[in-house]
PQR file with spaces between the fields and no chain letter, atoms N, CA, C, O and H, PARSE charges and radii, in Angstrom:
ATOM       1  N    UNK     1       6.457  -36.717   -7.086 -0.4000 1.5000
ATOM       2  CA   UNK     1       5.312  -37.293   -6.417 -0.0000 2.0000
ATOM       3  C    UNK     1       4.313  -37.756   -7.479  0.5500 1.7000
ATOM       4  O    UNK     1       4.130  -36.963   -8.403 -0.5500 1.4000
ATOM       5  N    UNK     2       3.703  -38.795   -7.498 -0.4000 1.5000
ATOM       6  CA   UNK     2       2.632  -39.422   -7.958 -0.0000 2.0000
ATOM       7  C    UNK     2       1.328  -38.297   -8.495  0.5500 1.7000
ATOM       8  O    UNK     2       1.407  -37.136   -8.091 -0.5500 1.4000
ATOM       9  H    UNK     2       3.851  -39.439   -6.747  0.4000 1.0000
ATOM      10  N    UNK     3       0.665  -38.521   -9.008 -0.4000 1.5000
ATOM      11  CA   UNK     3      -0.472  -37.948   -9.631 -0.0000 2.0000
ATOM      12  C    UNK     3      -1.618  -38.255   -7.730  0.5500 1.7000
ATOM      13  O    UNK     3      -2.421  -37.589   -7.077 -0.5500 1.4000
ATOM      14  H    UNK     3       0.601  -39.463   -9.336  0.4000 1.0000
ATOM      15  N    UNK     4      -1.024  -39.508   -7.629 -0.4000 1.5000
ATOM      16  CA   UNK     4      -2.437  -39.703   -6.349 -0.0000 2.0000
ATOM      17  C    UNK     4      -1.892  -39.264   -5.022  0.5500 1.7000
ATOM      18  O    UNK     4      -2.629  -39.033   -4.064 -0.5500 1.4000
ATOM      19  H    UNK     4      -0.372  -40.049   -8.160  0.4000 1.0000
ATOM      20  N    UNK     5      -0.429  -39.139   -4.982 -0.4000 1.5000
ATOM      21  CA   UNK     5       0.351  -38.493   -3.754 -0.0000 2.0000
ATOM      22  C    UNK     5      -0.044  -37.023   -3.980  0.5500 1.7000
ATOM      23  O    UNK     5      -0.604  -36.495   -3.020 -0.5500 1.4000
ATOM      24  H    UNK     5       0.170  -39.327   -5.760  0.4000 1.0000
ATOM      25  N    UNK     6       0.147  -36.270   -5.073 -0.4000 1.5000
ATOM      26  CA   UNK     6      -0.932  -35.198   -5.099 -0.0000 2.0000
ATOM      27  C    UNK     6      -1.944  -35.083   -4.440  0.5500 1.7000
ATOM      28  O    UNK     6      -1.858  -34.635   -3.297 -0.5500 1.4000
ATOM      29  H    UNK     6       0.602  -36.699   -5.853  0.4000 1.0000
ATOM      30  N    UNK     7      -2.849  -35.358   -4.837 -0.4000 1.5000
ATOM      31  CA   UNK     7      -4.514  -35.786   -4.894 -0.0000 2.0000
ATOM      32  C    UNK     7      -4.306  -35.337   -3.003  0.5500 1.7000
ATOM      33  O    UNK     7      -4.716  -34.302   -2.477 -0.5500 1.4000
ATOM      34  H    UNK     7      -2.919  -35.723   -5.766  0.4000 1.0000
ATOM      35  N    UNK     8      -3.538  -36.513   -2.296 -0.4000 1.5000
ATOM      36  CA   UNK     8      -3.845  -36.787   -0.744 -0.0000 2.0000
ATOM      37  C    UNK     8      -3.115  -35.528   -0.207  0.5500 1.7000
ATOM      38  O    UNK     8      -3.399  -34.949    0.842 -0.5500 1.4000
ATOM      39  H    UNK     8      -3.206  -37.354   -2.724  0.4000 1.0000
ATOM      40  N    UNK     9      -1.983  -35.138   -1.213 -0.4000 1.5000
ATOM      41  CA   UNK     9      -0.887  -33.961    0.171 -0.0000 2.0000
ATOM      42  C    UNK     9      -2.116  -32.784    0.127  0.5500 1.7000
ATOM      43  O    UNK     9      -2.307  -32.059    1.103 -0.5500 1.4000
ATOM      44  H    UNK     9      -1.753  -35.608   -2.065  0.4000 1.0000
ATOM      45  N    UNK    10      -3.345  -32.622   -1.751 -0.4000 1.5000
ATOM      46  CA   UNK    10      -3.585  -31.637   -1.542 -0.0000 2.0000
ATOM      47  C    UNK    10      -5.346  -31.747   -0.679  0.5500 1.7000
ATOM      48  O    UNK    10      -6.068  -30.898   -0.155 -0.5500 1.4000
ATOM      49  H    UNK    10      -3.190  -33.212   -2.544  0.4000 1.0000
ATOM      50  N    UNK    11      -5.415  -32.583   -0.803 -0.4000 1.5000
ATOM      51  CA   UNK    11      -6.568  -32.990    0.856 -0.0000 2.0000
ATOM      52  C    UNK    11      -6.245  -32.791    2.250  0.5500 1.7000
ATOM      53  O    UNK    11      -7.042  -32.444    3.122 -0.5500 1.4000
ATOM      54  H    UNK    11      -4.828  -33.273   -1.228  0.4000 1.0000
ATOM      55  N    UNK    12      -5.064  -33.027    2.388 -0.4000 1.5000
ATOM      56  CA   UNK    12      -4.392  -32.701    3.186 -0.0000 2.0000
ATOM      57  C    UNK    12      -4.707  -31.409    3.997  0.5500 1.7000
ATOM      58  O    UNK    12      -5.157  -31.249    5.132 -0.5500 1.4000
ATOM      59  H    UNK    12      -4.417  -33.309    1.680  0.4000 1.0000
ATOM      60  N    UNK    13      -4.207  -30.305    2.758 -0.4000 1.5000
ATOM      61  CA   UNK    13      -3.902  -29.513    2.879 -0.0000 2.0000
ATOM      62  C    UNK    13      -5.107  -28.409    2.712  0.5500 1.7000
ATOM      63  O    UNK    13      -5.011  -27.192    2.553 -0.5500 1.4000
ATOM      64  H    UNK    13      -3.841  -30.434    1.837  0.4000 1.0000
ATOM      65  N    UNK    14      -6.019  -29.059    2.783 -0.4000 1.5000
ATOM      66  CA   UNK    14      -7.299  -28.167    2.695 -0.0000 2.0000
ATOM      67  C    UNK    14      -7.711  -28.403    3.646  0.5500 1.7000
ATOM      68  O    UNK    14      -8.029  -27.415    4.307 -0.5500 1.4000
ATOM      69  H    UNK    14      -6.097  -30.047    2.912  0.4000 1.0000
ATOM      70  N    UNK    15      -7.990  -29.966    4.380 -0.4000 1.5000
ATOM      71  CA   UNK    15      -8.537  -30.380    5.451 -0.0000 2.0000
ATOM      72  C    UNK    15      -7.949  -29.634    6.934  0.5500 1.7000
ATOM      73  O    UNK    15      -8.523  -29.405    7.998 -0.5500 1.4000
ATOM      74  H    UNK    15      -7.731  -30.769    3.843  0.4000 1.0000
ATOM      75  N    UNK    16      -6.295  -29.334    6.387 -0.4000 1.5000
ATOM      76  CA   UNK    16      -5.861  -28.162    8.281 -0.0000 2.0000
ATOM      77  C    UNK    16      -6.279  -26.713    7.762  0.5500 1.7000
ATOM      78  O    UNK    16      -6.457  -25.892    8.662 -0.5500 1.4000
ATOM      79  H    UNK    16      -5.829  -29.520    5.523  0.4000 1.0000
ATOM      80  N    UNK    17      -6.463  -26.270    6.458 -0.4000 1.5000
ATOM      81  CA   UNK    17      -6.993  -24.827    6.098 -0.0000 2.0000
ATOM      82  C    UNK    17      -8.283  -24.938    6.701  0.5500 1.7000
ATOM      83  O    UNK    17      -8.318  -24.165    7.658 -0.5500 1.4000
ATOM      84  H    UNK    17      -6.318  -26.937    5.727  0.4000 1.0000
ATOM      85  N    UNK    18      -9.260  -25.501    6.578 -0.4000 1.5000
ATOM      86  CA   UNK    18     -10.355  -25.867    7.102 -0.0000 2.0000
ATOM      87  C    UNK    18     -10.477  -26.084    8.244  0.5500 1.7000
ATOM      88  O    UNK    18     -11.611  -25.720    8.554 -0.5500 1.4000
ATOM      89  H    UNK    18      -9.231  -26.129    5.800  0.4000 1.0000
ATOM      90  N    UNK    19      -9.759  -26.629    9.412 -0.4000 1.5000
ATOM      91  CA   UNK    19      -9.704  -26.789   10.633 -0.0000 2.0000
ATOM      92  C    UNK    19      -8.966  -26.133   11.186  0.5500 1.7000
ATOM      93  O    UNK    19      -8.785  -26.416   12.370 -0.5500 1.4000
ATOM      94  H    UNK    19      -8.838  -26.925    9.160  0.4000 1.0000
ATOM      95  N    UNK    20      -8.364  -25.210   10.724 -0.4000 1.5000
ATOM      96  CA   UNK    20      -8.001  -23.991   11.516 -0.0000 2.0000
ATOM      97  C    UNK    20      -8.825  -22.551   11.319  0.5500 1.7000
ATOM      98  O    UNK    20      -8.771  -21.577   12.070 -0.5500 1.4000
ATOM      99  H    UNK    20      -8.511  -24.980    9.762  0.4000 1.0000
ATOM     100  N    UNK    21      -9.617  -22.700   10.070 -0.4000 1.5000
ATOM     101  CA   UNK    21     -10.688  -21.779   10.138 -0.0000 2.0000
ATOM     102  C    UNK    21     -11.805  -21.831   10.841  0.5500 1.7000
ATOM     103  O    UNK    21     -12.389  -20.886   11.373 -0.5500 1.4000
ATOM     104  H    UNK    21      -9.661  -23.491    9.460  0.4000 1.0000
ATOM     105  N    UNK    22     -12.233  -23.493   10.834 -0.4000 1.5000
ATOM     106  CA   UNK    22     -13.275  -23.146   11.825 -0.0000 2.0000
ATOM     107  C    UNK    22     -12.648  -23.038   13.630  0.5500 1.7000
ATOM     108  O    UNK    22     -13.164  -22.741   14.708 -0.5500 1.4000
ATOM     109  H    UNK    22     -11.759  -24.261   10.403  0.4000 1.0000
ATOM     110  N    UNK    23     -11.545  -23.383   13.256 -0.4000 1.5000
ATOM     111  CA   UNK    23     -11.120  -22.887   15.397 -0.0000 2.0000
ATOM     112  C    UNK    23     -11.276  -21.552   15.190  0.5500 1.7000
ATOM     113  O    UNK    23     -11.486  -21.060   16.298 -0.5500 1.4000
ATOM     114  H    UNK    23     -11.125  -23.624   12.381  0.4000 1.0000
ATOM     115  N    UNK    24     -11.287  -20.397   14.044 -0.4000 1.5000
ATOM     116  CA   UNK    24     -10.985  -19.203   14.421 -0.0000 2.0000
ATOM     117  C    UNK    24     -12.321  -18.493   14.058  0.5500 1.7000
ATOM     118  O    UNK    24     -12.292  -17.274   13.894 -0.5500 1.4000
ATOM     119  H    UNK    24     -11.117  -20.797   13.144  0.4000 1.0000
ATOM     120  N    UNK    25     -13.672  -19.279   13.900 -0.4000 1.5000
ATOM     121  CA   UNK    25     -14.758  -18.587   13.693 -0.0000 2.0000
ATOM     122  C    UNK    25     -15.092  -18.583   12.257  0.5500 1.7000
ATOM     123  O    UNK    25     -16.061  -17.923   11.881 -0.5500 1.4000
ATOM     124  H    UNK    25     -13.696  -20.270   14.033  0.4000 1.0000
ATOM     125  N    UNK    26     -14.545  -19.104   11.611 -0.4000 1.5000
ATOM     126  CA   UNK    26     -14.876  -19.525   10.060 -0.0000 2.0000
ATOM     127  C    UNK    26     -14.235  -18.193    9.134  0.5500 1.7000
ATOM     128  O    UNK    26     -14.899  -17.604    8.282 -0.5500 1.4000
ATOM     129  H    UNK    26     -13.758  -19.640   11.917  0.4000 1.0000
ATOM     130  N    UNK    27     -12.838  -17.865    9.485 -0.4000 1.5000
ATOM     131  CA   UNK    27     -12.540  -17.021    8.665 -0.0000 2.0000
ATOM     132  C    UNK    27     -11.453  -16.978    8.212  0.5500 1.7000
ATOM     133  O    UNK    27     -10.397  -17.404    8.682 -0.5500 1.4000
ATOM     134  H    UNK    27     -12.299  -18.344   10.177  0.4000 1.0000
ATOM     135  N    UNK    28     -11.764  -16.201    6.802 -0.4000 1.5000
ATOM     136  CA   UNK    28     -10.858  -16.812    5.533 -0.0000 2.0000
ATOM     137  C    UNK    28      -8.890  -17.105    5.848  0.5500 1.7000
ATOM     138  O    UNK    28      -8.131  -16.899    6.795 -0.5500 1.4000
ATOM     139  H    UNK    28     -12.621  -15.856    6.420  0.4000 1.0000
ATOM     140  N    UNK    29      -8.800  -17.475    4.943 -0.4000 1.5000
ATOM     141  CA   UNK    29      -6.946  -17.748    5.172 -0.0000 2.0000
ATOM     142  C    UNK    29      -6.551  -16.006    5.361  0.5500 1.7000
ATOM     143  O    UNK    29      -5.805  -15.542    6.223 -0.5500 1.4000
ATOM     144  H    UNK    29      -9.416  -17.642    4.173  0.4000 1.0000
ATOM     145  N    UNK    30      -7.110  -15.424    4.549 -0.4000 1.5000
ATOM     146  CA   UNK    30      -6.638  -13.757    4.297 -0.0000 2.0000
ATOM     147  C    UNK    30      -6.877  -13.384    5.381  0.5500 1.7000
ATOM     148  O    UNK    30      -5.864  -12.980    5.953 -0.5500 1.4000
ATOM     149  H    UNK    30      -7.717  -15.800    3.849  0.4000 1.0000
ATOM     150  N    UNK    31      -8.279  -13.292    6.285 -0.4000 1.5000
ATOM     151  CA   UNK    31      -8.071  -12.545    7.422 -0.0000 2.0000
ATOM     152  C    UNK    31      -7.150  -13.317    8.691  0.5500 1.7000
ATOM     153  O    UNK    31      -6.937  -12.568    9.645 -0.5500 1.4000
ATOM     154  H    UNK    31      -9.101  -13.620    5.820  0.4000 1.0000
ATOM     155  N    UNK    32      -6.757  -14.290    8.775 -0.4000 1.5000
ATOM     156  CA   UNK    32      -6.261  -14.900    9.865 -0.0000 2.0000
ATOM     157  C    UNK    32      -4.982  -14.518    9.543  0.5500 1.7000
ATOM     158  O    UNK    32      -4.356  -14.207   10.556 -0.5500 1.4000
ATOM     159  H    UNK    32      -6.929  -14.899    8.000  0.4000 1.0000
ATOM     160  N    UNK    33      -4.159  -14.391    8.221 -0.4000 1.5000
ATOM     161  CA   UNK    33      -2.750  -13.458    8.373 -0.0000 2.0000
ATOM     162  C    UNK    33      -3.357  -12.216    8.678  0.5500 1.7000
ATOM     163  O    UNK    33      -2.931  -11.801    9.756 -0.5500 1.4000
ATOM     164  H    UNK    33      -4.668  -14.643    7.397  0.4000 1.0000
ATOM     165  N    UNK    34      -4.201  -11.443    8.143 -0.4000 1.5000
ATOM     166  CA   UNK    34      -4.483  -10.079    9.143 -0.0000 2.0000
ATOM     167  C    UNK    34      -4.021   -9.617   10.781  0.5500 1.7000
ATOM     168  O    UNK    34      -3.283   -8.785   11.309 -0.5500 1.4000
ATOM     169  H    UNK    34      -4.547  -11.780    7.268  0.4000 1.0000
ATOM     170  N    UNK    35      -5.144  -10.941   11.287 -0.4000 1.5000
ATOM     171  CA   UNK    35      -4.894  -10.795   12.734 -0.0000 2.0000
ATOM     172  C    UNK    35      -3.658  -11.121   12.996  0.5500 1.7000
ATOM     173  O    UNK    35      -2.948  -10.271   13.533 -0.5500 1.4000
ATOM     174  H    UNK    35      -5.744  -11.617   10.858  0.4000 1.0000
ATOM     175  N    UNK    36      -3.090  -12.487   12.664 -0.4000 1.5000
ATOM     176  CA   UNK    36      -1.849  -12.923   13.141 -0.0000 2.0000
ATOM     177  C    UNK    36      -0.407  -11.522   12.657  0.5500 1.7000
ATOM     178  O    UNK    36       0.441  -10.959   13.349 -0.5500 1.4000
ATOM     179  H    UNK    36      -3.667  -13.178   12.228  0.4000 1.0000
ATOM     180  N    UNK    37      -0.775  -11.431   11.106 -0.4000 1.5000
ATOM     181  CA   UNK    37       0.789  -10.605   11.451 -0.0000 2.0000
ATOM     182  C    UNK    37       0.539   -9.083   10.728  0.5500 1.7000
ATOM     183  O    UNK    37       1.346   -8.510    9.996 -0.5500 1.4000
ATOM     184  H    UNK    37      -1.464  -11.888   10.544  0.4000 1.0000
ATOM     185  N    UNK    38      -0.798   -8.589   11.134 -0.4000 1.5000
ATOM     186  CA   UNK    38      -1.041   -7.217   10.635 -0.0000 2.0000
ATOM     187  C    UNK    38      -1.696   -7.219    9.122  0.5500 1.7000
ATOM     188  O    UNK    38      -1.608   -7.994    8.169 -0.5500 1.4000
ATOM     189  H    UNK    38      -1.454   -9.054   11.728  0.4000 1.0000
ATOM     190  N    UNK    39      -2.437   -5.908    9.372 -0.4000 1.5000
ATOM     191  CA   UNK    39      -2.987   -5.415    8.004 -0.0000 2.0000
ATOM     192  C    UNK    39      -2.036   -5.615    6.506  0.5500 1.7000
ATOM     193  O    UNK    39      -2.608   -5.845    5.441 -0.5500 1.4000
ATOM     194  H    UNK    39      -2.509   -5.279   10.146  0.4000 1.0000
ATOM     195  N    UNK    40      -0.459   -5.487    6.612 -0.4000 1.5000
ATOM     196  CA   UNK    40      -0.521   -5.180    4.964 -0.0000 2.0000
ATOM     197  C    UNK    40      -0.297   -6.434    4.801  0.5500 1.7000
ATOM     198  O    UNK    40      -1.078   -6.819    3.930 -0.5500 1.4000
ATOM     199  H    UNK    40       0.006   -5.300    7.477  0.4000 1.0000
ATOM     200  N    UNK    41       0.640   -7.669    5.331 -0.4000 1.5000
ATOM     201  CA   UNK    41       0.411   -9.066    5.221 -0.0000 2.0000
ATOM     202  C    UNK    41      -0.378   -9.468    4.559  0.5500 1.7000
ATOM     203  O    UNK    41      -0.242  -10.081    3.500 -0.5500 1.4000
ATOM     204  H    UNK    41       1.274   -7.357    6.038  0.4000 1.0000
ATOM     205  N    UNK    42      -1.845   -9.001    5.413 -0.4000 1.5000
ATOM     206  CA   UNK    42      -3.241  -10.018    5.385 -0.0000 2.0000
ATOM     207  C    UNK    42      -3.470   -9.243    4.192  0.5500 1.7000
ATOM     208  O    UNK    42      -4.183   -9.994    3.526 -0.5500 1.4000
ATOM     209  H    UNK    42      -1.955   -8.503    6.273  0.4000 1.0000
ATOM     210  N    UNK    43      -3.317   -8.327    3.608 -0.4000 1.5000
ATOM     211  CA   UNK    43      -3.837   -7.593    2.026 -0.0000 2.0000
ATOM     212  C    UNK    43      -2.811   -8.159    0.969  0.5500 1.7000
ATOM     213  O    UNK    43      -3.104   -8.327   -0.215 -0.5500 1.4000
ATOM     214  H    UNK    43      -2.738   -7.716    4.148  0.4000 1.0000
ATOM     215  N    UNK    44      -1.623   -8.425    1.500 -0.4000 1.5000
ATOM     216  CA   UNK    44      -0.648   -9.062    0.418 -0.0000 2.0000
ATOM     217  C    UNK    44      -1.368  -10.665    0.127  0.5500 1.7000
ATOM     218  O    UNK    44      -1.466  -11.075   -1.030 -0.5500 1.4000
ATOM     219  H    UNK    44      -1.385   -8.288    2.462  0.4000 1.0000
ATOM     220  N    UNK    45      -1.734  -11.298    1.028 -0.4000 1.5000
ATOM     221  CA   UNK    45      -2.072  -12.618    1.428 -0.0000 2.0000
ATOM     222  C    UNK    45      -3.233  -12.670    0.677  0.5500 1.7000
ATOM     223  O    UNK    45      -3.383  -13.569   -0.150 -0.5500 1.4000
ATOM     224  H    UNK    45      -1.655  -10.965    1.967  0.4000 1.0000
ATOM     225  N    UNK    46      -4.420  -11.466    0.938 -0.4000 1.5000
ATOM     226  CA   UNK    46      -5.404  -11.597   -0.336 -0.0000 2.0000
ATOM     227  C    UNK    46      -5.497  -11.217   -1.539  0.5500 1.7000
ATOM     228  O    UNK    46      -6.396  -11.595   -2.291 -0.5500 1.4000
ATOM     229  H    UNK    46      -4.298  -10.736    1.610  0.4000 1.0000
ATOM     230  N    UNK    47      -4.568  -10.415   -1.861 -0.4000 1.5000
ATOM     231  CA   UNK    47      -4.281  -10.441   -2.856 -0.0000 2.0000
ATOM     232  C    UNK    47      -3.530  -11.777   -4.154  0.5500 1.7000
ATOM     233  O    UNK    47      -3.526  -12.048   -5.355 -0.5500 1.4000
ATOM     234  H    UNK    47      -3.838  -10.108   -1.250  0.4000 1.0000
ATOM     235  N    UNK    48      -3.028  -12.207   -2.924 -0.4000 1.5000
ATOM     236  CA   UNK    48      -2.341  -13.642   -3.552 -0.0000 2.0000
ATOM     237  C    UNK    48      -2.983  -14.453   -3.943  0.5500 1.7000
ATOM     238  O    UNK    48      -2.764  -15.212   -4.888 -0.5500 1.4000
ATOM     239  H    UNK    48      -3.031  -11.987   -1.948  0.4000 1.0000
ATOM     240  N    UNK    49      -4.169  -14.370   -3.021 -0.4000 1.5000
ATOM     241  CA   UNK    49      -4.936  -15.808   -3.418 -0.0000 2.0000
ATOM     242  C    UNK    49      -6.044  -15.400   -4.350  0.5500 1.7000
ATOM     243  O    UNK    49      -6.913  -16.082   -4.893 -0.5500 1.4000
ATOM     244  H    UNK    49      -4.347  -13.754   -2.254  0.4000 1.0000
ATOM     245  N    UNK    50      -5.814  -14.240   -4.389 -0.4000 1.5000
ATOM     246  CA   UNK    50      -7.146  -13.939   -5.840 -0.0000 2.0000
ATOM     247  C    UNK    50      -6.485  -14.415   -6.854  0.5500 1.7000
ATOM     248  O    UNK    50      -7.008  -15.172   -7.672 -0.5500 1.4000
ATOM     249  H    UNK    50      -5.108  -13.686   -3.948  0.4000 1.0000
ATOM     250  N    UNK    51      -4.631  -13.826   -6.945 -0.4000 1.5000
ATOM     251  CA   UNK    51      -3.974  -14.109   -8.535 -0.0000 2.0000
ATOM     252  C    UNK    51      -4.196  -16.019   -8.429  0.5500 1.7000
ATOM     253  O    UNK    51      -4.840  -16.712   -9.217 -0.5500 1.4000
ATOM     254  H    UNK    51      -4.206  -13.211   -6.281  0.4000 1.0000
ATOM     255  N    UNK    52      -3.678  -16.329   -7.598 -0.4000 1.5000
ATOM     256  CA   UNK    52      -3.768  -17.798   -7.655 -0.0000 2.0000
ATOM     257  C    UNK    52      -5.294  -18.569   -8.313  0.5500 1.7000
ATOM     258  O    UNK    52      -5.480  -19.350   -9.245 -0.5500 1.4000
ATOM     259  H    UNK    52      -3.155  -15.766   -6.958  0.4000 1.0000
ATOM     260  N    UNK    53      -6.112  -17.983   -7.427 -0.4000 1.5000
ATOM     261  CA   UNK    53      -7.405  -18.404   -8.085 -0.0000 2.0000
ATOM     262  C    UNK    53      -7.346  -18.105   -9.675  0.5500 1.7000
ATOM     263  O    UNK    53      -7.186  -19.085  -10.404 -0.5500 1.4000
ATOM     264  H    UNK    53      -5.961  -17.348   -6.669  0.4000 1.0000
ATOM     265  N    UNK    54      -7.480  -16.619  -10.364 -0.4000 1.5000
ATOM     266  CA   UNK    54      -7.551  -16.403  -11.465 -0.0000 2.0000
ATOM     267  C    UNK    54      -6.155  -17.166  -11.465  0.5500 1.7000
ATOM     268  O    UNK    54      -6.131  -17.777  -10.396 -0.5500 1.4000
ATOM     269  H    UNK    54      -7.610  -15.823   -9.773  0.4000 1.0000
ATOM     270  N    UNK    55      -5.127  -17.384  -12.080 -0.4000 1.5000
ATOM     271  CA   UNK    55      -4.501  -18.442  -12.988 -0.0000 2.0000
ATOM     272  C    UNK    55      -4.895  -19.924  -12.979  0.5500 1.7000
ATOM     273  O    UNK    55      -4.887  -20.512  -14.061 -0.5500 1.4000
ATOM     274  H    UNK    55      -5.146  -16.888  -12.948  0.4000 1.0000
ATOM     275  N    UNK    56      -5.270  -20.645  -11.764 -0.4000 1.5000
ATOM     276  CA   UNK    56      -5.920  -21.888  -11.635 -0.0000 2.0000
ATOM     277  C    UNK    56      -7.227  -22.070  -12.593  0.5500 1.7000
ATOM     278  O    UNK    56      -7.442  -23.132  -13.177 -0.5500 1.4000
ATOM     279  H    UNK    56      -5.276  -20.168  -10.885  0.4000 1.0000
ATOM     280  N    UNK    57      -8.255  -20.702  -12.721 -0.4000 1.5000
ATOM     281  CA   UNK    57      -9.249  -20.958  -13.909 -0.0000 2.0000
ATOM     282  C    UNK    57      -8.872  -20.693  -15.088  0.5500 1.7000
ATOM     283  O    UNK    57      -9.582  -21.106  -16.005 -0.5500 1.4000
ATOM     284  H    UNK    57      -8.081  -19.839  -12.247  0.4000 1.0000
ATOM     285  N    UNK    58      -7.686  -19.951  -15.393 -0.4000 1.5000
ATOM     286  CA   UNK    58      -6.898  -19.687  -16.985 -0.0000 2.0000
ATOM     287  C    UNK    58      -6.601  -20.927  -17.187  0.5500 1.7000
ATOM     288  O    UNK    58      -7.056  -21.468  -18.195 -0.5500 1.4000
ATOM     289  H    UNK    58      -7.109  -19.615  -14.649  0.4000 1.0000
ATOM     290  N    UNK    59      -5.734  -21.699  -16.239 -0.4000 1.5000
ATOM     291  CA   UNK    59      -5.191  -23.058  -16.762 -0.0000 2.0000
ATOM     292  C    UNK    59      -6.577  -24.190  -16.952  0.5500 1.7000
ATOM     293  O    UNK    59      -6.518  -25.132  -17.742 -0.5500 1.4000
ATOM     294  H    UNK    59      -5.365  -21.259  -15.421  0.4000 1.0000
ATOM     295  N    UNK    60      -7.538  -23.966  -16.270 -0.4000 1.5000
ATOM     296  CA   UNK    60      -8.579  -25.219  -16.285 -0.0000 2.0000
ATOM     297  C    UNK    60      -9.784  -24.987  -17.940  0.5500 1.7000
ATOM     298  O    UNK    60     -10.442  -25.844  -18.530 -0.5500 1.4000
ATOM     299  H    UNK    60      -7.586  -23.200  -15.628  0.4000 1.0000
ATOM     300  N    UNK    61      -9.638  -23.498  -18.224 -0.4000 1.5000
ATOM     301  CA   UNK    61      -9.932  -22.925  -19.526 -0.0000 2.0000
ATOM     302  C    UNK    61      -9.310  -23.217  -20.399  0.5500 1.7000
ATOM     303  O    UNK    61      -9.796  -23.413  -21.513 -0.5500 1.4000
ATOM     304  H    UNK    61      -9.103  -22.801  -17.744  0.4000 1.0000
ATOM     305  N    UNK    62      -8.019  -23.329  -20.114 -0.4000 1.5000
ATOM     306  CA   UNK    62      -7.347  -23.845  -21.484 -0.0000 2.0000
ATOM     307  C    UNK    62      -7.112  -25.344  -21.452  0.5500 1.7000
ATOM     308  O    UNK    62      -6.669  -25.699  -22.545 -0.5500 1.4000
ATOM     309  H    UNK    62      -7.625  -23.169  -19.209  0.4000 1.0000
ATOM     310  N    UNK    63      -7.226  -26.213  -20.722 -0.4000 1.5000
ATOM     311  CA   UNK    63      -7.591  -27.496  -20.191 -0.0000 2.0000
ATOM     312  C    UNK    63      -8.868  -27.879  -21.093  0.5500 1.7000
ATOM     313  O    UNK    63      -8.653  -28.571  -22.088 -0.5500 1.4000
ATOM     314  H    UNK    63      -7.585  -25.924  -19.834  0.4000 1.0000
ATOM     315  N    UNK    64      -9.964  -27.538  -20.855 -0.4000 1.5000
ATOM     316  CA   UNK    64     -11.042  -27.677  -21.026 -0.0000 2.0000
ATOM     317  C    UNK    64     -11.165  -27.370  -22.892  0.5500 1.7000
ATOM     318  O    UNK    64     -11.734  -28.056  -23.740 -0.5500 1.4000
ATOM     319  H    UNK    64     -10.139  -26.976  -20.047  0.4000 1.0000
ATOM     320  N    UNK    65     -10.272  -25.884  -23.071 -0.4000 1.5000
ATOM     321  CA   UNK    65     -10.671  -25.920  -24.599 -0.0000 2.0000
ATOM     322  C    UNK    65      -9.984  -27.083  -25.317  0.5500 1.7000
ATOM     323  O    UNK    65     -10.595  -27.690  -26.197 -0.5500 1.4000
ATOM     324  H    UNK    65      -9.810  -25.326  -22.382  0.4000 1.0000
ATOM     325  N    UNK    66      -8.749  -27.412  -24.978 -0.4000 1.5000
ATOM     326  CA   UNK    66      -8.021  -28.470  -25.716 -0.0000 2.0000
ATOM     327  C    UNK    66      -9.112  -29.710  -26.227  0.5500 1.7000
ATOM     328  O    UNK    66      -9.495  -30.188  -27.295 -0.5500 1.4000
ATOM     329  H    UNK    66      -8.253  -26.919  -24.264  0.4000 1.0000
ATOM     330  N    UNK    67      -9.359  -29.915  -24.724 -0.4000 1.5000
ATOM     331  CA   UNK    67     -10.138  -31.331  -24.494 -0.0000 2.0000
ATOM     332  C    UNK    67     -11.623  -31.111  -25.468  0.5500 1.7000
ATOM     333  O    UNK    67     -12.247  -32.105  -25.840 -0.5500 1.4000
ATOM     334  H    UNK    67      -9.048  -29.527  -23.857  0.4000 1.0000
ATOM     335  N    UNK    68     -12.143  -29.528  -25.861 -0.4000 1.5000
ATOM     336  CA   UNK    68     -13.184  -29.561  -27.101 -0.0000 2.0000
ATOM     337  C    UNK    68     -12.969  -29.458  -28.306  0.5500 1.7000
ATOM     338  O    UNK    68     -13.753  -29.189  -29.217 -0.5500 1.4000
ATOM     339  H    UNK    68     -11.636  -28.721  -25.558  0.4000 1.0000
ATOM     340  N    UNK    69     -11.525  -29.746  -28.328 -0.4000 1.5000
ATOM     341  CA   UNK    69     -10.763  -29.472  -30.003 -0.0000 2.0000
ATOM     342  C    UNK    69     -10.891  -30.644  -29.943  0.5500 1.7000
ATOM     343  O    UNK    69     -11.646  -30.806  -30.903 -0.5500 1.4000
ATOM     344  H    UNK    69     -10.889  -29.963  -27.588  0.4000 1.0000
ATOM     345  N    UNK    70     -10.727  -31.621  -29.537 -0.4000 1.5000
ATOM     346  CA   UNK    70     -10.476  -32.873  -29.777 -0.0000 2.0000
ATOM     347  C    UNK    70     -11.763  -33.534  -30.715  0.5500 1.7000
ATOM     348  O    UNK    70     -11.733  -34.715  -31.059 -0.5500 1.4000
ATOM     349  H    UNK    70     -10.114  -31.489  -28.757  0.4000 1.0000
């Protein structure tokens, strides 16, 4: 896929995360696996998206230092 087919699948893909949170009262991806398929799910599920977050700012850190070596 394209650099800009990116860009749109991942708009996309925030825009139904977003519209299915606010149908459910504005709450997070983690608690809506809670309700939907139980407690350890919804703790596996937040747990996931913390590691995801922390590696997404490791990679944008080392992104960023390259680009001040320059």
């Amino acid at each position: 896929m394209d650099p800009g087919g990116c860009g749109v699948a991942g708009a996309v893909q925030d825009f139904i995360v977003l519209f299915v949170s606010m149908r459910r009262d504005g709450r997070s991806l983690g608690e809506m696996i809670k309700i939907e398929l139980g407690p350890i799910p919804g703790s596996l599920a937040l747990v996931g998206v913390l590691a995801i977050m922390i590696i997404i700012l490791a990679v944008l850190s080392l992104i960023r230092r390259e680009g001040a070596d320059r």
